[in-house]
N, C-alpha and C positions, 0 to 999 in steps of 0.2 A: 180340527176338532178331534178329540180324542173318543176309541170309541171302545168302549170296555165289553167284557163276554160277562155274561151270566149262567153258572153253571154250563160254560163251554160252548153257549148260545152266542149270536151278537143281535138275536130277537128273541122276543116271546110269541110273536104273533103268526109265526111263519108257517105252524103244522095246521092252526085254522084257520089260516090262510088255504093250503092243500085240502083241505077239509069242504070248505064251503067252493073252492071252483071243483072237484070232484060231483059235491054234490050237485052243482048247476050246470054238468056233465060238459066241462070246460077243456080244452087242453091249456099249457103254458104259452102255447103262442097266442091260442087266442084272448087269452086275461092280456098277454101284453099288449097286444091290438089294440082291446078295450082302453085299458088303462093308456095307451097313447093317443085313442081319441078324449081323451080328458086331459093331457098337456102335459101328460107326465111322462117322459123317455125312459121307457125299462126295456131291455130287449127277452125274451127270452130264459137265454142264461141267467138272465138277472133275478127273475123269478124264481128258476132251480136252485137258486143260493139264497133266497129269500128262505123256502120251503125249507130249506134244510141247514137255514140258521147262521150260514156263514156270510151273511152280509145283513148286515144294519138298514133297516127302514126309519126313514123319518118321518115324522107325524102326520103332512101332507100327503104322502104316499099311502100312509094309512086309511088317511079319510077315502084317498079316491079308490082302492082298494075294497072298503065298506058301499062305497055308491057301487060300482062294477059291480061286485058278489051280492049285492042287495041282501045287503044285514047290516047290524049295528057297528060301531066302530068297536063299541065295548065285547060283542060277542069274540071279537079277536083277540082281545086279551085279558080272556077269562085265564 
């Protein structure tokens, strides 16, 4: 799969991503936790490259992202 940047991104969703586990006074381990009790393998690191755009999420990651942070899928990529 090819995976293109946007404006030097390879997400859009990734600062409200940081955004919403901040505000659910989250650290990066434990979104991964979460996010691995719902069947999805991100460690950590994975996360800090999320946040900061150098790693690509896909759509499933997405959603389980929005359940975990309890918010919309769409408020991530406003």
């Amino acid at each position: 799969m090819k995976i293109y940047t946007y404006q030097g991104r390879k997400n859009l969703c990734g600062e409200k991503i940081r955004e919403a586990r901040v505000k659910s006074r989250m650290s990066q381990s434990e979104l991964a936790a979460k996010v691995q009790t719902e069947g999805v393998t991100l460690e950590r690191d994975s996360i800090s490259r999320i946040e900061n755009g150098t790693r690509f999420i896909a759509d499933y990651e997405l959603k389980i992202f929005a359940k975990v942070l309890n918010v919309k899928v769409e408020s991530l990529i406003e």
